[in-house]
ZAFIVEX-87893 format. One record per residue: residue number from 1; residue in three letters; x, y, z of N, C-alpha, C in turn. Coordinates in Angstrom, 1 decimal. Example, Ala and Ser with C-alpha at 12.3 -4.5 7.8 and 13.67 -1.06 7.14 Angstrom:
REM residues 2
{k:1&r:ALA&n_c1:13.2&n_c2:-5.7&n_c3:7.8&ca_c1:12.3&ca_c2:-4.5&ca_c3:7.8&c_c1:13.2&c_c2:-3.3&c_c3:7.8}
{k:2&r:SER&n_c1:12.8&n_c2:-2.2&n_c3:7.1&ca_c1:13.7&ca_c2:-1.1&ca_c3:7.1&c_c1:12.9&c_c2:0.0&c_c3:7.9}
END
This chain:
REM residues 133
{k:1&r:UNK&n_c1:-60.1&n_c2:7.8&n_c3:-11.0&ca_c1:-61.3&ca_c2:7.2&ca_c3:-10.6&c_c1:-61.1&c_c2:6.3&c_c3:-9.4}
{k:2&r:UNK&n_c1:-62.0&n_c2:6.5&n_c3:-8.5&ca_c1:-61.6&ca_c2:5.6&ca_c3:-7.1&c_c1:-62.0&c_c2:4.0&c_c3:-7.4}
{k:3&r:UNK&n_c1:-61.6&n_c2:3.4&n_c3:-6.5&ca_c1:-61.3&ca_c2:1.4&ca_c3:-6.7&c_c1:-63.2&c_c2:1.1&c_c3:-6.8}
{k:4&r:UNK&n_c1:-63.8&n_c2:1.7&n_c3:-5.9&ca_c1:-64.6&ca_c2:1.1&ca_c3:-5.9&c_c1:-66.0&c_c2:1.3&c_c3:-7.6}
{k:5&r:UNK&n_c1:-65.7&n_c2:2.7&n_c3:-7.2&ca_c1:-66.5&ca_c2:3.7&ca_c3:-9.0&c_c1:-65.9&c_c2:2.1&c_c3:-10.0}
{k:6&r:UNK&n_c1:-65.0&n_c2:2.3&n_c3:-10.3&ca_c1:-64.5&ca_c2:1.6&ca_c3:-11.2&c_c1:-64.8&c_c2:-0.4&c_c3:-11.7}
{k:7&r:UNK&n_c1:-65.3&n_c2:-0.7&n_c3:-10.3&ca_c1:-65.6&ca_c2:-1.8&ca_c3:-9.9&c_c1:-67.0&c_c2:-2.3&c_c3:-10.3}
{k:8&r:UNK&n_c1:-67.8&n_c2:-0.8&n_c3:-10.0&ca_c1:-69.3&ca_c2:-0.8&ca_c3:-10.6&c_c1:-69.3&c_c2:-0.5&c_c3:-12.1}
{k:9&r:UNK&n_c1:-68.2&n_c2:-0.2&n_c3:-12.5&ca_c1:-68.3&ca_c2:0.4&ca_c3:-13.9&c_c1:-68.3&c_c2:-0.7&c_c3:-14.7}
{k:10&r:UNK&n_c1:-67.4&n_c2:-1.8&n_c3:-14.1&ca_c1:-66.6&ca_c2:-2.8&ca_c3:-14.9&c_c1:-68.2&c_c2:-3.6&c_c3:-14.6}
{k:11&r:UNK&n_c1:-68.8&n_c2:-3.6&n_c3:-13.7&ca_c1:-70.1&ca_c2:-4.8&ca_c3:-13.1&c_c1:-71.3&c_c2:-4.3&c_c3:-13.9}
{k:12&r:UNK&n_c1:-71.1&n_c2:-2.9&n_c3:-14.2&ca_c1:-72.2&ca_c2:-2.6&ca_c3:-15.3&c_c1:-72.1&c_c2:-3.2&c_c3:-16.7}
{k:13&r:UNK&n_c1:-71.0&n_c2:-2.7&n_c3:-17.2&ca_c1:-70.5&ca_c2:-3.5&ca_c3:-18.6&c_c1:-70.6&c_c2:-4.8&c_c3:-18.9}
{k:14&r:UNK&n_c1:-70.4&n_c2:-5.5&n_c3:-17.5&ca_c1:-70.8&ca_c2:-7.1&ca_c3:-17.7&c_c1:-72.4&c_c2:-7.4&c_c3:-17.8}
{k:15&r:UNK&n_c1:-73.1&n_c2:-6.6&n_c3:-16.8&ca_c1:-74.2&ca_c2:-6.9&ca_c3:-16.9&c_c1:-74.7&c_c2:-6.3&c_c3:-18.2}
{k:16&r:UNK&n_c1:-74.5&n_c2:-5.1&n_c3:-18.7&ca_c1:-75.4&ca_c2:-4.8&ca_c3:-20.3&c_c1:-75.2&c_c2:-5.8&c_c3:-21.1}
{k:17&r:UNK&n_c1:-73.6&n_c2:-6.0&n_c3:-21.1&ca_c1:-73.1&ca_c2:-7.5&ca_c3:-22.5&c_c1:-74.2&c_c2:-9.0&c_c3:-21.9}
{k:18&r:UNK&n_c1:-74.8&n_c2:-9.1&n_c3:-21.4&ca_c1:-75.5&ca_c2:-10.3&ca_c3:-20.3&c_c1:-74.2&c_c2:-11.4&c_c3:-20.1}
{k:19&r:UNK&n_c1:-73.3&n_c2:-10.8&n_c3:-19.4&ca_c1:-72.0&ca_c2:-12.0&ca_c3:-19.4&c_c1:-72.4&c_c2:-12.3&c_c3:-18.2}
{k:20&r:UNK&n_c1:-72.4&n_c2:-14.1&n_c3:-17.6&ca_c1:-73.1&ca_c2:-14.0&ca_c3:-16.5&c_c1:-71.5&c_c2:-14.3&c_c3:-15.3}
{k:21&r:UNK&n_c1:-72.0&n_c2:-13.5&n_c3:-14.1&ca_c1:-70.9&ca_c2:-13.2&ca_c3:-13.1&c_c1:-71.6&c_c2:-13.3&c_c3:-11.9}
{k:22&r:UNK&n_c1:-70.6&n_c2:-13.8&n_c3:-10.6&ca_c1:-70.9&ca_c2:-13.7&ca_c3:-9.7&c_c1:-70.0&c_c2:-12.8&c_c3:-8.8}
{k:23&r:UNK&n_c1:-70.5&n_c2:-11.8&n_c3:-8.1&ca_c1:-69.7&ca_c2:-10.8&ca_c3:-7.1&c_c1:-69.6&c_c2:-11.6&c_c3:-5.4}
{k:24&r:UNK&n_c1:-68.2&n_c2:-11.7&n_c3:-5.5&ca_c1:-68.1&ca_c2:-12.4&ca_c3:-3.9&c_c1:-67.6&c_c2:-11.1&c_c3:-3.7}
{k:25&r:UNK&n_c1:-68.1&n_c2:-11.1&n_c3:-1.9&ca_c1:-67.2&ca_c2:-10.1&ca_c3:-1.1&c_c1:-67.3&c_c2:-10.7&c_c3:0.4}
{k:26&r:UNK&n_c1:-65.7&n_c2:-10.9&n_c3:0.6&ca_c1:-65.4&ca_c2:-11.5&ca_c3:2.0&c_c1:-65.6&c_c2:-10.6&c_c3:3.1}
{k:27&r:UNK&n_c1:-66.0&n_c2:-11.5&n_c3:4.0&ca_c1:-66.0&ca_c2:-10.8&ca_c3:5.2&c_c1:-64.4&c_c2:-10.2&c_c3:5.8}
{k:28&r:UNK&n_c1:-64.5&n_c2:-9.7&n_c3:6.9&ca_c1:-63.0&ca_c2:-9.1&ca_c3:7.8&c_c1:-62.2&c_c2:-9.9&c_c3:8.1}
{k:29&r:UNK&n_c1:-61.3&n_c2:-10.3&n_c3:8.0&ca_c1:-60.5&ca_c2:-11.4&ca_c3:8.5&c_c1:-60.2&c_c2:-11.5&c_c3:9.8}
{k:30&r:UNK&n_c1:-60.1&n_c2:-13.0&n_c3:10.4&ca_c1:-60.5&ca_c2:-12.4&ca_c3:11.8&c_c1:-59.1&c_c2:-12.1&c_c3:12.2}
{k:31&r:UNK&n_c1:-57.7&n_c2:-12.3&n_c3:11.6&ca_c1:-56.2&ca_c2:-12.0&ca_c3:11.9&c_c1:-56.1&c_c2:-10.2&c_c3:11.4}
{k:32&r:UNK&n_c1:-57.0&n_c2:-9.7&n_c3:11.2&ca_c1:-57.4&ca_c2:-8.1&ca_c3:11.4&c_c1:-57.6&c_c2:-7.7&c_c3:12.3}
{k:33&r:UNK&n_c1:-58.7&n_c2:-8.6&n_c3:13.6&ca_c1:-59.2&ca_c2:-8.3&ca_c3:14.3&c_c1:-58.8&c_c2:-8.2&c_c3:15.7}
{k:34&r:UNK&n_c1:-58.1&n_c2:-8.8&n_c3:15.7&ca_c1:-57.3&ca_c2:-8.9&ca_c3:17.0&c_c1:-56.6&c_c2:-8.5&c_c3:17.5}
{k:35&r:UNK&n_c1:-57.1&n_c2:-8.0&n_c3:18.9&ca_c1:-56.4&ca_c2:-6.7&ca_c3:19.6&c_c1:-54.9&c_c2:-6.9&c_c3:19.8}
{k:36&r:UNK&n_c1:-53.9&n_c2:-6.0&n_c3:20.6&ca_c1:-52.9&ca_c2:-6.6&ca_c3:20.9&c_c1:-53.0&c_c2:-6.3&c_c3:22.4}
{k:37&r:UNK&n_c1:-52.4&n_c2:-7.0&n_c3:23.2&ca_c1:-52.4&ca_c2:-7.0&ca_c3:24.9&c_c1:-51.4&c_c2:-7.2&c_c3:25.1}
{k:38&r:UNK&n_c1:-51.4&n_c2:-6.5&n_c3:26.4&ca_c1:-49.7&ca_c2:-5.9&ca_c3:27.3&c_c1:-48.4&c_c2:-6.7&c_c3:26.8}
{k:39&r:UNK&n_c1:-48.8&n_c2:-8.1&n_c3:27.4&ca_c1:-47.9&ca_c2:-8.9&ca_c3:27.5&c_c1:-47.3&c_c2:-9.1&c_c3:26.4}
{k:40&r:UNK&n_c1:-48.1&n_c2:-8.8&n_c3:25.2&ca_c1:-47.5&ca_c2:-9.2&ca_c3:24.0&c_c1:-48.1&c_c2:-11.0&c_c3:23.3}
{k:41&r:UNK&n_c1:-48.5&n_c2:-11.3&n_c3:24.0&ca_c1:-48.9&ca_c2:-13.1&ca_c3:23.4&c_c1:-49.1&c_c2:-13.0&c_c3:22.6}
{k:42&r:UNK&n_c1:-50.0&n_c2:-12.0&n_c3:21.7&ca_c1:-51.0&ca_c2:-12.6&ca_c3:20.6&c_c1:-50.3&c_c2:-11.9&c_c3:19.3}
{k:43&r:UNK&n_c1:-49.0&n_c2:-11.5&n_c3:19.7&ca_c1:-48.5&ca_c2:-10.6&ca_c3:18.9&c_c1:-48.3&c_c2:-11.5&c_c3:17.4}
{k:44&r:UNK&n_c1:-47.9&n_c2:-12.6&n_c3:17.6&ca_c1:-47.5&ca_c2:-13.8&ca_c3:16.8&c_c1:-48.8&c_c2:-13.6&c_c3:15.7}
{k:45&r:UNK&n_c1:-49.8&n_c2:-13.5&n_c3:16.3&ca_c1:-51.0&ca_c2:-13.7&ca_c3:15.2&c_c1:-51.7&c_c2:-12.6&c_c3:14.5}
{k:46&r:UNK&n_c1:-51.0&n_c2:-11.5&n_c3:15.0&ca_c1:-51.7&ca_c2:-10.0&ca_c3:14.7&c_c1:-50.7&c_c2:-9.4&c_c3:13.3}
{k:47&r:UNK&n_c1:-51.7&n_c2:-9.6&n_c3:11.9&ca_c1:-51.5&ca_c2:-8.9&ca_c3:10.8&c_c1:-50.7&c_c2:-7.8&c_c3:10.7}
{k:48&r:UNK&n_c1:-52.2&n_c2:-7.3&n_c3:10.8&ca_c1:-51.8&ca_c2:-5.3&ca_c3:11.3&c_c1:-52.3&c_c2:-5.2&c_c3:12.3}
{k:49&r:UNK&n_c1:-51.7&n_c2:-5.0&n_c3:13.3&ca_c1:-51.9&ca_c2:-4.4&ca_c3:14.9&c_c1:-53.0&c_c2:-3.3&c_c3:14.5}
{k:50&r:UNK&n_c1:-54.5&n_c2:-3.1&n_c3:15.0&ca_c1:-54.9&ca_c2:-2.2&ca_c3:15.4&c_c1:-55.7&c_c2:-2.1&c_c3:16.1}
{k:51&r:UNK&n_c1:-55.8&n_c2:-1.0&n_c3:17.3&ca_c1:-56.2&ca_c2:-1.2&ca_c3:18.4&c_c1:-57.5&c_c2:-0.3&c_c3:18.6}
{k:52&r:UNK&n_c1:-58.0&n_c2:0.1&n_c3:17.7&ca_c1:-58.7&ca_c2:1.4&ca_c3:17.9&c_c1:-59.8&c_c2:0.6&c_c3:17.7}
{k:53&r:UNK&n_c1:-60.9&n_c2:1.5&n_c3:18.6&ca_c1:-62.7&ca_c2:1.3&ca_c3:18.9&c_c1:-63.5&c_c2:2.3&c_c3:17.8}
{k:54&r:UNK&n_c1:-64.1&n_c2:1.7&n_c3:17.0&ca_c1:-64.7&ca_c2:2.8&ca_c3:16.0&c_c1:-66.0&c_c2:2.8&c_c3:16.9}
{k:55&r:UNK&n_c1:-66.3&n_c2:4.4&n_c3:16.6&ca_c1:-67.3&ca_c2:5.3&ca_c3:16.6&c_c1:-68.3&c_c2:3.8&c_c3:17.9}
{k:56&r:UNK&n_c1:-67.6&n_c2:3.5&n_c3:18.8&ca_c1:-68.6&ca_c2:2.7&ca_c3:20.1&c_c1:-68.1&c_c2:1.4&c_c3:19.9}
{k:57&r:UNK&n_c1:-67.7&n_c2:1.0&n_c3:18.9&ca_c1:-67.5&ca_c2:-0.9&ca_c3:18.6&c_c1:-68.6&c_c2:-1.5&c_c3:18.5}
{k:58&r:UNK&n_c1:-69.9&n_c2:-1.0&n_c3:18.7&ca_c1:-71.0&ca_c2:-2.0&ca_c3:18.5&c_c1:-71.7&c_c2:-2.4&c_c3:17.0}
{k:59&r:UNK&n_c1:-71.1&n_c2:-1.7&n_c3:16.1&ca_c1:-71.4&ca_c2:-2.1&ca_c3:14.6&c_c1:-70.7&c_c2:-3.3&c_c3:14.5}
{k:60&r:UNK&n_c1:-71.5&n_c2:-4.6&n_c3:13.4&ca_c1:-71.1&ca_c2:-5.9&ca_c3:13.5&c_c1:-70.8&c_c2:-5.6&c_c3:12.5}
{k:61&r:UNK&n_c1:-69.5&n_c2:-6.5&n_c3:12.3&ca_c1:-68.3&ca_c2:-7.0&ca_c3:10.8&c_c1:-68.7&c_c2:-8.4&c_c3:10.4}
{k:62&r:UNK&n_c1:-69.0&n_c2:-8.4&n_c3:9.6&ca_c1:-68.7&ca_c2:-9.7&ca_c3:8.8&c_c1:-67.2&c_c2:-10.6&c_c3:9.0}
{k:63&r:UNK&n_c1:-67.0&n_c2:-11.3&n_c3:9.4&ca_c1:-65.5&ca_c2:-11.8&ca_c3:10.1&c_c1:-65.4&c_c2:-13.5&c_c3:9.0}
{k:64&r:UNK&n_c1:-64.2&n_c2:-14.1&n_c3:8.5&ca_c1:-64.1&ca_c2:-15.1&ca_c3:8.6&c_c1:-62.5&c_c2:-15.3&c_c3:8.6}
{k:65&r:UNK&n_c1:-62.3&n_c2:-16.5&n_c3:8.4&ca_c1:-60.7&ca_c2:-16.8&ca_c3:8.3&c_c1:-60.2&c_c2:-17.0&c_c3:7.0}
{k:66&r:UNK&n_c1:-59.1&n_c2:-16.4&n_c3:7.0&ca_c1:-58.6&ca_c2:-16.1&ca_c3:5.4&c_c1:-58.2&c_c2:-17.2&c_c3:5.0}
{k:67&r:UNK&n_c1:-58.1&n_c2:-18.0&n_c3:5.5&ca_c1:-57.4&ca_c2:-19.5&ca_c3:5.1&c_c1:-59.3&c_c2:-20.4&c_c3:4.4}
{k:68&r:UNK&n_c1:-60.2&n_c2:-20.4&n_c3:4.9&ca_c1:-61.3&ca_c2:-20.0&ca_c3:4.2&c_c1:-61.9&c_c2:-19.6&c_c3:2.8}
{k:69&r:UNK&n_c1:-61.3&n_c2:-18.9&n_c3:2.5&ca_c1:-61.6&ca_c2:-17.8&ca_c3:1.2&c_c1:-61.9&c_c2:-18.5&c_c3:0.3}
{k:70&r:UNK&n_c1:-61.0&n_c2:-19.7&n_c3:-0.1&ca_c1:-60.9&ca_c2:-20.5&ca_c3:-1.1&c_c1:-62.3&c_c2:-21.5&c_c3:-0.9}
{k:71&r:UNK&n_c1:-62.0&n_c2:-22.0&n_c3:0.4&ca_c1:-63.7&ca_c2:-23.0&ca_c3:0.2&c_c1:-64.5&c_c2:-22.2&c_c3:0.2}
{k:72&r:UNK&n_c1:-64.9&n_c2:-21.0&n_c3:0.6&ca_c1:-66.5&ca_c2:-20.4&ca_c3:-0.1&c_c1:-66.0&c_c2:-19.7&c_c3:-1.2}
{k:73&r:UNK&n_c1:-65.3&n_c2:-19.6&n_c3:-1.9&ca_c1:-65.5&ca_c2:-19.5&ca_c3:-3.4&c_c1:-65.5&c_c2:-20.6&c_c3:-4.3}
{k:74&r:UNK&n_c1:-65.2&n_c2:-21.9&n_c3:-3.7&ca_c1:-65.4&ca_c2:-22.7&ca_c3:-4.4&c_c1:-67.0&c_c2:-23.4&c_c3:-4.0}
{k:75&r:UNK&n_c1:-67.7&n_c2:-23.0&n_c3:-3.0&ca_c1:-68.6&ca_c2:-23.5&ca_c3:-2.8&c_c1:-70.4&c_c2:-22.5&c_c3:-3.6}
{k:76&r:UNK&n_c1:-69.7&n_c2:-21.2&n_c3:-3.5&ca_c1:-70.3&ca_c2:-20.2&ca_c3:-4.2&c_c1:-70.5&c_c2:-20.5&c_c3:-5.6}
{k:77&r:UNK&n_c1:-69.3&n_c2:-20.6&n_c3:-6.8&ca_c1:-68.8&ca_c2:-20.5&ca_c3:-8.0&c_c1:-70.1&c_c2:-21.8&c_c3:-8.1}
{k:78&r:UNK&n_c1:-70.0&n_c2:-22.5&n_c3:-7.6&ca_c1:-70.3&ca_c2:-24.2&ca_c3:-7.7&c_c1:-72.3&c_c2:-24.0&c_c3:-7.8}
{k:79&r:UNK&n_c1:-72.2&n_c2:-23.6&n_c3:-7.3&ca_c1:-73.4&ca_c2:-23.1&ca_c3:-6.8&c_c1:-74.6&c_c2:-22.1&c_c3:-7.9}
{k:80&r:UNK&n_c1:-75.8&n_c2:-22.7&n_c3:-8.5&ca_c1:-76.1&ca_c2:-22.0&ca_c3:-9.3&c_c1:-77.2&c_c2:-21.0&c_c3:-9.5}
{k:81&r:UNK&n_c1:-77.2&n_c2:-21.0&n_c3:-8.2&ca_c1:-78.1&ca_c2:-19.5&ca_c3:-8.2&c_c1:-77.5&c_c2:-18.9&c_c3:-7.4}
{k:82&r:UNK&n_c1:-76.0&n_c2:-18.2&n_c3:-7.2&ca_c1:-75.1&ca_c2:-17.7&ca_c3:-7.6&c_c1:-75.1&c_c2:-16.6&c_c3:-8.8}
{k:83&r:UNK&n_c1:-75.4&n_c2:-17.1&n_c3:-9.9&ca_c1:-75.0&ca_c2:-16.4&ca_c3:-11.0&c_c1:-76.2&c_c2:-15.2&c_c3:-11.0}
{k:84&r:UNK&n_c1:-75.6&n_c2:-14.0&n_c3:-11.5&ca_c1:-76.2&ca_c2:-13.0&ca_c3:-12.0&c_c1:-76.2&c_c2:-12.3&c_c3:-10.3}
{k:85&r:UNK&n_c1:-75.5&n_c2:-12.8&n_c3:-9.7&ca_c1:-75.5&ca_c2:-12.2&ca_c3:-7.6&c_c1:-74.3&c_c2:-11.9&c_c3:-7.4}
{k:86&r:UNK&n_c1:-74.5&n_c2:-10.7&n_c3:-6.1&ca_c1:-73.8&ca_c2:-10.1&ca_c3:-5.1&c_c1:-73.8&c_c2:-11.2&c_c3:-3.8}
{k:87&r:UNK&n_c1:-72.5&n_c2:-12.1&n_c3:-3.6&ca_c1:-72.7&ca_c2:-12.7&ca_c3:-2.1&c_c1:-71.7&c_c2:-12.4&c_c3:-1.2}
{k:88&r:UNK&n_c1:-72.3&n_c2:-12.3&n_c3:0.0&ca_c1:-70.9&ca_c2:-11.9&ca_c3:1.2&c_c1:-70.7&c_c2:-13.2&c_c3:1.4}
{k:89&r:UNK&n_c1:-69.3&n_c2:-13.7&n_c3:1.7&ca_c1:-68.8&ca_c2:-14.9&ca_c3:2.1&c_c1:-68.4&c_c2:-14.3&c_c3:3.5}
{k:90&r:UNK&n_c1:-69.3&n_c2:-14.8&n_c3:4.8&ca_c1:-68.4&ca_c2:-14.6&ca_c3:6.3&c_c1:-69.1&c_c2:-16.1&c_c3:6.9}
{k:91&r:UNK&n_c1:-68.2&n_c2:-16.1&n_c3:8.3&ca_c1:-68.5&ca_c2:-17.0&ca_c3:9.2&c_c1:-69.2&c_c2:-16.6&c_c3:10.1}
{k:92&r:UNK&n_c1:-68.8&n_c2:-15.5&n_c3:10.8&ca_c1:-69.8&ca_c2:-14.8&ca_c3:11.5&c_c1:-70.1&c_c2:-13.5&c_c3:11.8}
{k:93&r:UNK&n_c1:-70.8&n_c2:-12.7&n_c3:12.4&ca_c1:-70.8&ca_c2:-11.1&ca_c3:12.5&c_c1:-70.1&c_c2:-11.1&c_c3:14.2}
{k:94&r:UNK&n_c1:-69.7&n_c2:-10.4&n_c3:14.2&ca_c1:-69.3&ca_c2:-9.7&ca_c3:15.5&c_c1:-69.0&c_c2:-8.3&c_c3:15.6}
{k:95&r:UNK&n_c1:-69.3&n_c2:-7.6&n_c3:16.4&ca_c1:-68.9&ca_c2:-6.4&ca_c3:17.1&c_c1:-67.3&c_c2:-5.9&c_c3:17.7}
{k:96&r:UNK&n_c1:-66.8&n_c2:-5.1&n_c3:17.5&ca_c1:-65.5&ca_c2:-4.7&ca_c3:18.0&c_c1:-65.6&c_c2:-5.3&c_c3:19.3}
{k:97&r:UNK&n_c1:-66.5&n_c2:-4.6&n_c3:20.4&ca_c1:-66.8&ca_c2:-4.9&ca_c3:21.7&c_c1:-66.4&c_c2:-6.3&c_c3:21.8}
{k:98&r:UNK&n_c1:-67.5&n_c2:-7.1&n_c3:21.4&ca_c1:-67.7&ca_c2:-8.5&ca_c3:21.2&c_c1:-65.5&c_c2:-9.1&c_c3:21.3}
{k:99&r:UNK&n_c1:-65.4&n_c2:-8.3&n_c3:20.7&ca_c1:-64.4&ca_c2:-9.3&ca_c3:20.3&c_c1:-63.0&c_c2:-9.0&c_c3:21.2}
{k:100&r:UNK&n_c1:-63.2&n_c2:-7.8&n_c3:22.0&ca_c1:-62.4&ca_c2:-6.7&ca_c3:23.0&c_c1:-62.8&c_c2:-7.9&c_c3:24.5}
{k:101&r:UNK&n_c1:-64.2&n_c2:-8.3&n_c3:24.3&ca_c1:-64.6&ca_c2:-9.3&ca_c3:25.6&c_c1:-64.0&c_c2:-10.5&c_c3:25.1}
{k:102&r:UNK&n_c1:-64.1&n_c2:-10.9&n_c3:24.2&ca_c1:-63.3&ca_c2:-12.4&ca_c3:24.3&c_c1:-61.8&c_c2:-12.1&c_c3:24.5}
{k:103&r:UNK&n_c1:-61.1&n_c2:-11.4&n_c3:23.7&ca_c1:-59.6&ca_c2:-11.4&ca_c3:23.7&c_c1:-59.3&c_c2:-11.2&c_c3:25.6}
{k:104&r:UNK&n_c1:-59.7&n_c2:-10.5&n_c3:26.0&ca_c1:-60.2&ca_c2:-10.0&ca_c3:27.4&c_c1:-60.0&c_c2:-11.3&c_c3:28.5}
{k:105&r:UNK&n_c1:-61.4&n_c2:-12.2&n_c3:28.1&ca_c1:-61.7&ca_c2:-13.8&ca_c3:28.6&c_c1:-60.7&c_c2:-14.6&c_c3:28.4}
{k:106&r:UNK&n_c1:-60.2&n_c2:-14.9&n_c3:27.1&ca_c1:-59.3&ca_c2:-15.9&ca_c3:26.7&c_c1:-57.5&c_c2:-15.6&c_c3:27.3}
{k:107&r:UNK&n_c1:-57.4&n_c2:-14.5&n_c3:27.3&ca_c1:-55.9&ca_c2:-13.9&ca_c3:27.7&c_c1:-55.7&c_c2:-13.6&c_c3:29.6}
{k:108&r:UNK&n_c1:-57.1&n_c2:-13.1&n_c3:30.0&ca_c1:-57.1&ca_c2:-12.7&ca_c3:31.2&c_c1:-56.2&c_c2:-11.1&c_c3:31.2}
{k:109&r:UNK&n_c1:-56.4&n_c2:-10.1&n_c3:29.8&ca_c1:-55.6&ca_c2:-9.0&ca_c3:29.8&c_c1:-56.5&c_c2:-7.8&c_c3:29.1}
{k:110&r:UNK&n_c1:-56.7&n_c2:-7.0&n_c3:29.4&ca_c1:-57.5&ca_c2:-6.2&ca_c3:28.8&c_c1:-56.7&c_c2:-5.4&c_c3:27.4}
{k:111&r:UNK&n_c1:-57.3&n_c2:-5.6&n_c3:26.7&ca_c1:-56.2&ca_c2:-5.0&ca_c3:25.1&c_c1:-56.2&c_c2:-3.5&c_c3:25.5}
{k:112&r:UNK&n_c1:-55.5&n_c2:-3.1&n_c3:24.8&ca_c1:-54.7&ca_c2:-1.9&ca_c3:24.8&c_c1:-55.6&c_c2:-1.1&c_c3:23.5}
{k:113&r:UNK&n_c1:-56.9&n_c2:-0.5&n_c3:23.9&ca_c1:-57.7&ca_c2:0.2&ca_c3:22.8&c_c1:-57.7&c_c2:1.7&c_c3:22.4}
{k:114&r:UNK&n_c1:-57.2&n_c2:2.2&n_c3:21.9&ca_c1:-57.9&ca_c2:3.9&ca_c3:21.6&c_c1:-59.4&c_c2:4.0&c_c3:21.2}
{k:115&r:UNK&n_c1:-60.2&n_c2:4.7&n_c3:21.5&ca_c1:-61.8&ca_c2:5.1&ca_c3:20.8&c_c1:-62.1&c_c2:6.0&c_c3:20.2}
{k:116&r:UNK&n_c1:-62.0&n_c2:5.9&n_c3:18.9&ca_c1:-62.0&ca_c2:6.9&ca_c3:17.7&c_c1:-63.8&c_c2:7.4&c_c3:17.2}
{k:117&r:UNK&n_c1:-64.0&n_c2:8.5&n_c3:17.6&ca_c1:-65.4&ca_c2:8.7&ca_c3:18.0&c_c1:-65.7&c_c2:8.8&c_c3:16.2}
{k:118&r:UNK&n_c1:-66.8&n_c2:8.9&n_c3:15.5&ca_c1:-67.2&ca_c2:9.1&ca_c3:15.0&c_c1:-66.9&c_c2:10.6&c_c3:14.2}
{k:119&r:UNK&n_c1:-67.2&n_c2:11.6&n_c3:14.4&ca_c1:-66.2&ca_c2:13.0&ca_c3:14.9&c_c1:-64.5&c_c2:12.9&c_c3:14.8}
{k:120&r:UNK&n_c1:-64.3&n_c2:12.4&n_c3:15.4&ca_c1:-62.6&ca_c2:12.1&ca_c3:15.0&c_c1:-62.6&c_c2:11.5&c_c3:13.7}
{k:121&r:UNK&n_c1:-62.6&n_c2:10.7&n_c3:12.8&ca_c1:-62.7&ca_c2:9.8&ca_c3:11.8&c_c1:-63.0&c_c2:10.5&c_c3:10.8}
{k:122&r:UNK&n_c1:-64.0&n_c2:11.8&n_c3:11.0&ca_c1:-64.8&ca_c2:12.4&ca_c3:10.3&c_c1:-63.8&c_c2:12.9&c_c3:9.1}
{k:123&r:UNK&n_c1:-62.6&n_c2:13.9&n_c3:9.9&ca_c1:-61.5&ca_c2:14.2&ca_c3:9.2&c_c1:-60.7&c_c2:13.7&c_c3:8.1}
{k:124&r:UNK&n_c1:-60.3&n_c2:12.3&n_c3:8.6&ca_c1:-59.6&ca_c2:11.1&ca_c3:8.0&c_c1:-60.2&c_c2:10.6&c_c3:6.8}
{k:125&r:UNK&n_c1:-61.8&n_c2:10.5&n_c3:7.2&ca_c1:-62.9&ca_c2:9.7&ca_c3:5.6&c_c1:-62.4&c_c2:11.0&c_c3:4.7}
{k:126&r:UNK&n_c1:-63.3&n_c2:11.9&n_c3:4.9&ca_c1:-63.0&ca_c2:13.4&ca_c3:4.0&c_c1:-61.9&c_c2:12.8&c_c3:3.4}
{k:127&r:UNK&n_c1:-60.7&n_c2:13.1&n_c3:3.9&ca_c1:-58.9&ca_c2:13.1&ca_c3:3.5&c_c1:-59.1&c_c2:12.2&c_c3:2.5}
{k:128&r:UNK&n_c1:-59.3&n_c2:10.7&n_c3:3.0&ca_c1:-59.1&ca_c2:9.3&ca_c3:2.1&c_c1:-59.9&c_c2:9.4&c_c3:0.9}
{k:129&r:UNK&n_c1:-61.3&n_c2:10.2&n_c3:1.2&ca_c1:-62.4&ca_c2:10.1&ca_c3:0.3&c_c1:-61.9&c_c2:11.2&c_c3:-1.0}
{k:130&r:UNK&n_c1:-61.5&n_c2:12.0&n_c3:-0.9&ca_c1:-60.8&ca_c2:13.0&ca_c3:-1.5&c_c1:-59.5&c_c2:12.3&c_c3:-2.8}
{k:131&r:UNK&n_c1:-59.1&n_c2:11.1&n_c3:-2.5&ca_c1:-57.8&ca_c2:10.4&ca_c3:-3.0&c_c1:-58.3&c_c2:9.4&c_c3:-3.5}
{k:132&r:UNK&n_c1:-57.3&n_c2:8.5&n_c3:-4.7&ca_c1:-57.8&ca_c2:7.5&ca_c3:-5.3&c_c1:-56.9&c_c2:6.5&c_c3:-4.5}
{k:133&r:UNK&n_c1:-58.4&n_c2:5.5&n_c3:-4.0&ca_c1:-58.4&ca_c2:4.7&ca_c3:-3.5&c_c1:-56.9&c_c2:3.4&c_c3:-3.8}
END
């Protein structure tokens, strides 16, 4: 059964028993996000290096900082109409693009992107979607 099936399964069961729960889901972290450039500078802060443009970059991510996580779940949990809810916890939305122009601005280096069209990916979802998660 894939991560996610199983997630709803487990959120159904809570909700029939009326056990009361709240679903956080964080936004992207922004040390995901960040390109890497020639020189190498930002290499220090880059998770997982990935450089690729999905299907244009203009779909916005939910972004925050992982160091974060902790204060909106404590500010969520705390919080009472919260309960019986789905909340995203982000700081802000941004775009691939968006974020390809600051690294750009702030470095003076244009990151080092591949652009994985929609069509390209297509193969990869299939593959992954096919496997437990």
């Amino acid at each position: 059964m894939k991560l996610h099936d199983k997630k709803e399964e487990i959120l159904d069961h809570i909700q029939r028993i009326y056990l009361p729960y709240t679903v956080i889901d964080v936004g992207w972290w922004y040390k995901l996000t960040v390109l890497r450039v020639p020189s190498g500078k930002l290499d220090h802060g880059l998770a997982f290096p990935n450089n690729n443009i999905i299907a244009g970059g203009n779909t916005p991510s939910a972004l925050l900082n992982v160091l974060d996580v902790g204060k909106y779940v404590a500010a969520i949990i705390d919080d009472p109409r919260t309960i019986n809810k789905k909340v995203l916890a982000d700081t802000e939305a941004k775009m691939q693009n968006e974020v390809h122009e600051l690294v750009d601005k702030v470095t003076g280096e244009k990151p080092e992107c591949t652009e994985l069209s929609k069509e390209q990916l297509e193969p990869q979802y299939l593959q992954f979607k096919g496997t437990d998660e």
